[in-house]
C-alpha positions as CSV (number, residue, x, y, z in Angstrom):
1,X,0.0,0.0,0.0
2,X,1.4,3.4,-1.0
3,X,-0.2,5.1,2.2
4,X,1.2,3.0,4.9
5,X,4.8,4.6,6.9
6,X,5.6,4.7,10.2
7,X,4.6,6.5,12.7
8,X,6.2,8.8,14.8
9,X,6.9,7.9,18.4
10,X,7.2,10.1,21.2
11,X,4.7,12.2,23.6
12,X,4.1,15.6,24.0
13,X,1.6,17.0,26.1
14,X,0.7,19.8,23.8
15,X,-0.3,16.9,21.2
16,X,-2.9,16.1,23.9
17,X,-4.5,18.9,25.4
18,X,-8.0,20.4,24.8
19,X,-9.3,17.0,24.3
20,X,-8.0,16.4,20.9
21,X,-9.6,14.1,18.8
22,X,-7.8,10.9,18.5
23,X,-7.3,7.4,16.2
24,X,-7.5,4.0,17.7
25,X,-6.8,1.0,15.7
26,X,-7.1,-2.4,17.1
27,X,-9.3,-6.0,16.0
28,X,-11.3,-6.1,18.8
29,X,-15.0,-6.7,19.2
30,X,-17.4,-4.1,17.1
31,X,-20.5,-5.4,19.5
32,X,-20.3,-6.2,23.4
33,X,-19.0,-10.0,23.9
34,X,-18.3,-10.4,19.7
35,X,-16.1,-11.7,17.8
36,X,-13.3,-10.3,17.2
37,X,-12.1,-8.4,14.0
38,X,-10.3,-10.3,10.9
39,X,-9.7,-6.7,9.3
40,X,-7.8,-4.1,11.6
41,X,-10.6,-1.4,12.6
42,X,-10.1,2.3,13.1
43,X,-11.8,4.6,14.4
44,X,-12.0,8.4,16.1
45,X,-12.5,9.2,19.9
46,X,-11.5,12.2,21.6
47,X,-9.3,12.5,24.8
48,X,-10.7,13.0,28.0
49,X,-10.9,13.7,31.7
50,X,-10.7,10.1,33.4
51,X,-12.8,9.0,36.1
52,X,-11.8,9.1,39.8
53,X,-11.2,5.3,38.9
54,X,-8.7,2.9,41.0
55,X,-5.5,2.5,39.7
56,X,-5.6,5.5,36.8
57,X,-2.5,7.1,37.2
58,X,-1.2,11.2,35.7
59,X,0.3,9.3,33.0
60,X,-2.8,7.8,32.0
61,X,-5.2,9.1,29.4
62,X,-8.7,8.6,29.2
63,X,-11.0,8.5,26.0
64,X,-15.0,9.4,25.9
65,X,-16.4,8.1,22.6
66,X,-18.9,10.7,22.8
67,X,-20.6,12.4,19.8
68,X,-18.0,10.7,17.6
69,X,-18.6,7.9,15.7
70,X,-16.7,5.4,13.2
71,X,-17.5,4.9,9.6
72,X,-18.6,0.9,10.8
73,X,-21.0,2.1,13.3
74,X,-23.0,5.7,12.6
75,X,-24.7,7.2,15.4
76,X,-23.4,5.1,18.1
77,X,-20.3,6.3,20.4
78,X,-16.3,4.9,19.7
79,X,-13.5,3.7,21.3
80,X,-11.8,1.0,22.8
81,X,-13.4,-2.5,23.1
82,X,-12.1,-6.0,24.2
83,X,-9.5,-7.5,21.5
84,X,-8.2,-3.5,21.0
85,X,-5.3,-3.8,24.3
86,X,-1.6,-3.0,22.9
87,X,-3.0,-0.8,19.8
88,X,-1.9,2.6,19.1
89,X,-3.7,6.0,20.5
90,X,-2.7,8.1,17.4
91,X,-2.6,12.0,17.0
92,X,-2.5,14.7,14.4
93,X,0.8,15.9,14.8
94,X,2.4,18.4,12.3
95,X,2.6,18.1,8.8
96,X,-0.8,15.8,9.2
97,X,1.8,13.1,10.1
98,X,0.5,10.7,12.8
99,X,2.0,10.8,16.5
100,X,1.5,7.5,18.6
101,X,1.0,9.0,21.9
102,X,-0.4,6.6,24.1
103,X,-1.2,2.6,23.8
104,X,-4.6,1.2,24.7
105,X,-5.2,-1.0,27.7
């Protein structure tokens, strides 16, 4: 494929503030308790504030899913599902060059 290069590493927290939106790609489920993917699946989230949950740490990132949605599903809410852990949380960075700044758990 002609559009596939690597992506830049590295984090920077002015790639990640005011809720950016973001790209996840992973093969997990599309539906609660599904299969999982055969075909890698992307799709758009934005970054933000976590939850008072256990165990989230500062260097932890939170995404919401809300009032973004992937070309798969329309109307309903993105992000991360079971199947998606070790994939890339991807950012605009400059030169519309993807940044990996975070990986999904």
């Amino acid at each position: 494929c002609s559009d596939v290069s690597p992506v830049q590493l590295g984090y920077s927290a002015a790639y990640t503030s005011g809720n950016p939106e973001v790209t996840i790609l992973g093969w997990g489920q599309n539906i609660f308790q599904g299969e999982t993917e055969k075909v890698l699946q992307e799709a758009q989230t934005t970054i933000s504030s976590c939850s008072p949950w256990r165990g989230i740490t500062k260097n932890m990132m939170c995404t919401s899913g809300q009032a973004v949605t992937s070309n798969e599903l329309p109307g309903l809410p993105t992000g991360p599902c079971g199947g998606d852990s070790g994939g890339p949380l991807l950012v605009q960075g400059p030169f519309r060059k993807l940044v990996q700044v975070g990986v999904i758990s």
